[in-house]
N, C-alpha and C positions, 0 to 999 in steps of 0.2 A: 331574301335578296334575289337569288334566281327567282320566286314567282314574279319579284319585277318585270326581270328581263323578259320572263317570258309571255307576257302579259302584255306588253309594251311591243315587242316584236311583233306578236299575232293582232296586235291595234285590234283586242277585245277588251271592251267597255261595260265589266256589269256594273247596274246602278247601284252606289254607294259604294263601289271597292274599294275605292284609296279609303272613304274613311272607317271602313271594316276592319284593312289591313294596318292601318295607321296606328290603330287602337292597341293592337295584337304587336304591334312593334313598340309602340312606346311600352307596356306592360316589361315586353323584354328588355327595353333597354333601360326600366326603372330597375328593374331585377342586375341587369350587368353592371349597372354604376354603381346601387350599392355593394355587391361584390367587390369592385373594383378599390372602394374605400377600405370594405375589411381586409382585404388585398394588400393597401398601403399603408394600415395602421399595424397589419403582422407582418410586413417588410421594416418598417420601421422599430418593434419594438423587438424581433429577432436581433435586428442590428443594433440594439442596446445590451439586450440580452449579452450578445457576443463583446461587446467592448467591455462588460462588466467581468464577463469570466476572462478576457485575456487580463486584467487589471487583478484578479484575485490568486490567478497562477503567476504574475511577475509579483504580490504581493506589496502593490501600490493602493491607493485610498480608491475606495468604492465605495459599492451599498454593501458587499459581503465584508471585506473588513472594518466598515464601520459599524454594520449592526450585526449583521449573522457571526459574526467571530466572536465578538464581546459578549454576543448572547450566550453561546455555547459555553463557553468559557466560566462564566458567571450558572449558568444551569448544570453543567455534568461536574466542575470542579477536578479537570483534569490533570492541575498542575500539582495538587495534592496528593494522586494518585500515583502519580510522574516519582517523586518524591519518596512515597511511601514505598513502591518497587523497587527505587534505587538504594534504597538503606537497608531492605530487606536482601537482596542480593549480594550488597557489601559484606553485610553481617556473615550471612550462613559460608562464602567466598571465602572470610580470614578464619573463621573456622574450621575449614576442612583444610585450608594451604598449613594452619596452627598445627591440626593432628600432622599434616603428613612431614612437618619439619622435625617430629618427633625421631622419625625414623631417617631422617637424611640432616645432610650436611656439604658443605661445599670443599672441602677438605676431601680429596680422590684416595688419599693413603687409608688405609685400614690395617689394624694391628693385630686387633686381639679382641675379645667376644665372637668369633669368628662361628662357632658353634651355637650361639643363639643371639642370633647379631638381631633382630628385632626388637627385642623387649631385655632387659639386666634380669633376672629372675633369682632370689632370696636364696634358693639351694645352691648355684654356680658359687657364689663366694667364701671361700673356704674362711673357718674360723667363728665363724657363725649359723652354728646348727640348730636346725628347729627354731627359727625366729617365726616362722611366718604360725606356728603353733600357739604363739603367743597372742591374746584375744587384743583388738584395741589396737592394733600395729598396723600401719598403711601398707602398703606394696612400697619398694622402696622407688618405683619408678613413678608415683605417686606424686612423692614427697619433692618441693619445690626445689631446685638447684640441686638434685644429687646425680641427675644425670649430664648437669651442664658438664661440657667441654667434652665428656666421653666422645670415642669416634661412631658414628653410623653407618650401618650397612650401605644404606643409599646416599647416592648421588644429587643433588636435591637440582629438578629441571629448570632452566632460563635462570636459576642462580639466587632464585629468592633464599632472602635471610631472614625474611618477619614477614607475618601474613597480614601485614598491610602491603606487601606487594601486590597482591591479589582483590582488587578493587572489584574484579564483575565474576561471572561466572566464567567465559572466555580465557581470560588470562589464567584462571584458578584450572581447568581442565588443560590449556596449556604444559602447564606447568608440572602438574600430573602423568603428564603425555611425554613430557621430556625426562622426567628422571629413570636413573638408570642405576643396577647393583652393583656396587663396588667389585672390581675385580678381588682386591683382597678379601672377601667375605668368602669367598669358594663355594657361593653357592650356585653359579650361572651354571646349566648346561655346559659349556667346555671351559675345565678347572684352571683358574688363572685370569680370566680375559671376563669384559663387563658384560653384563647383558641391558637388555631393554626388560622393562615389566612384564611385556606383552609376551618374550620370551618365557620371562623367571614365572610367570603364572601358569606356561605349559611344561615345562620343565626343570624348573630348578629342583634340586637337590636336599633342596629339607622343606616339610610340609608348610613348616609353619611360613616361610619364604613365598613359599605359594600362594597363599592364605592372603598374604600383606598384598602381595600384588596383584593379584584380583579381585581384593577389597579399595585396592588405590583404584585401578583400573576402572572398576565399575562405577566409582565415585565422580569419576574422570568423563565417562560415558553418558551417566545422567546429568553432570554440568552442560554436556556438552548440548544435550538437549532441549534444553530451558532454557540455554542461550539461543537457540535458534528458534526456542518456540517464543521469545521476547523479542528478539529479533523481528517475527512478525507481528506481535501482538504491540509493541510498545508507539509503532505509528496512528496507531489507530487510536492512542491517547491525545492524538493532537489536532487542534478544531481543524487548522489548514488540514488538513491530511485528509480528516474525514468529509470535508468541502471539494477536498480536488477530487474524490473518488465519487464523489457525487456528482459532479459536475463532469465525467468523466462519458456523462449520456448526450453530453453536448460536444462531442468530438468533431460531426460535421456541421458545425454552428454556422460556417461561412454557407455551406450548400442549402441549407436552410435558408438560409439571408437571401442566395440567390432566388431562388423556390419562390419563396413570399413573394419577389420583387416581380421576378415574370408572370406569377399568377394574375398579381393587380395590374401590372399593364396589359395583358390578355382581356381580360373583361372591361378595363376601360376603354379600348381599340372597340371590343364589340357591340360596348352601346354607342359609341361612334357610329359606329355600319350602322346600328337600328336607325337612330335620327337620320343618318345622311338617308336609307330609304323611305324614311317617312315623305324626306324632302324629293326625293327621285318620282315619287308620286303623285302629290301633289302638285309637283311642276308639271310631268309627265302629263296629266289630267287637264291641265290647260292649256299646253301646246300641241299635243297629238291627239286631236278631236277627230270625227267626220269629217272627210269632205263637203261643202256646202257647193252647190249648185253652181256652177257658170255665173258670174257678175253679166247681171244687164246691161250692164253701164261697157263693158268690156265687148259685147257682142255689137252694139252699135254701131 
């Protein structure tokens, strides 16, 4: 465009320039219109792009939740999975809250086993010597209903009575976290008054006291664990989830959109400029000629 100008200005005429230059601008402005089109066709399908992902994050009907979700769904078989973790987690959960109701109770008074308040043990009960010598005999703590009603050393945490209170791992570690030793058992650190586990594990007063409570504790610890590693493993079971986190590369979707749009108008402006010079020259070449001679007719 400036060798227009300048060409035009200095009224220098090599022969065949416009249509040298003509040639050499249309080539470019075939080059910048089709630009211009792929320009307008990735303006436009960004901004499809983006009305699809805001439609898959508000979880309205599109192309991902019509076909990418029902695919996924249908190919990993998530919701079985989903499922199969939940009943596993129930399970081992009333399991452990089962044991630990062995040794607690909701009942704060304690009487008596005070000296081996975790487990009934065959020797303590006078009148019965050398049973446990006898081949074929359970432990009596074993045996179904012979310890119902007795009192328990602990405190049993958030008050569960049956380990189906304990549905996940969460509540089950909980639960764990809040029981506390009977004051009456005399076995906390300072004689009379309760402790926490996390206490009676550094210091209670009889080994086996210790023992219980750093066995609860640890148990308590590793729940606590696998609820937090499920925590973040159990989103990743779900197509949405693992669609928004993929989709997740598309956060400046609108800058994008803008991007594409000024690119294609850029390049269509400039094969604009090419044809309007093509036509600057052309004109240019038949109105800014040589001067021709003095009219005869005018000297007369």
């Amino acid at each position: 465009m400036l060798l227009v100008v300048l060409l035009a200005s200095c009224r220098c005429c090599v022969p065949c320039m416009p249509y040298c230059l003509s040639c050499v601008y249309w080539l470019f402005g075939v080059v910048f219109a089709l630009l211009a089109v792929v320009g307008a066709v990735l303006a436009y399908l960004s901004t499809t792009a983006c009305g699809e992902v805001q439609l898959q994050y508000q979880r309205q009907p599109g192309v991902f939740q019509w076909y990418l979700v029902p695919y996924c769904e249908h190919r990993f078989n998530f919701s079985n999975i989903n499922a199969e973790v939940n009943a596993a987690e129930k399970k081992y959960s009333n399991e452990a809250c089962k044991v630990l109701l062995k040794s607690c109770d909701n009942n704060p008074d304690f009487s008596f086993f005070a000296q081996a308040p975790a487990a009934l043990s065959v020797p303590n009960i006078p009148n019965i010597p050398n049973i446990p010598n006898i081949p074929n005999i359970p432990d009596i703590p074993d045996i179904p209903g012979v310890l119902k009603g007795l009192p328990r050393p602990m405190l049993c945490g958030n008050g569960i009575t049956s380990e189906d209170q304990c549905p996940d791992f969460e509540t089950m570690a909980s639960a764990m976290r809040a029981t506390r030793v009977k004051a009456g058992a005399m076995m906390c650190p300072v004689v009379g008054e309760s402790c926490t586990l996390l206490e009676c594990a550094a210091n209670c007063t009889q080994d086996l006291a210790k023992e219980l409570a750093a066995g609860i504790l640890q148990v308590a610890a590793q729940a606590s664990n696998v609820s937090i590693a499920l925590s973040y493993a159990r989103p990743l079971l779900d197509c949405n989830f693992v669609l928004d986190k993929l989709m997740g590369a598309m956060n400046d979707c609108n800058d994008l959109k803008t991007g594409t749009l000024m690119l294609g108008t850029g390049f269509f402006v400039g094969g604009l400029m090419f044809g309007l010079a093509i036509y600057v020259m052309f004109r240019g070449s038949c109105i800014w000629v040589t001067p021709s001679a003095p009219d005869t007719w005018a000297s007369k």
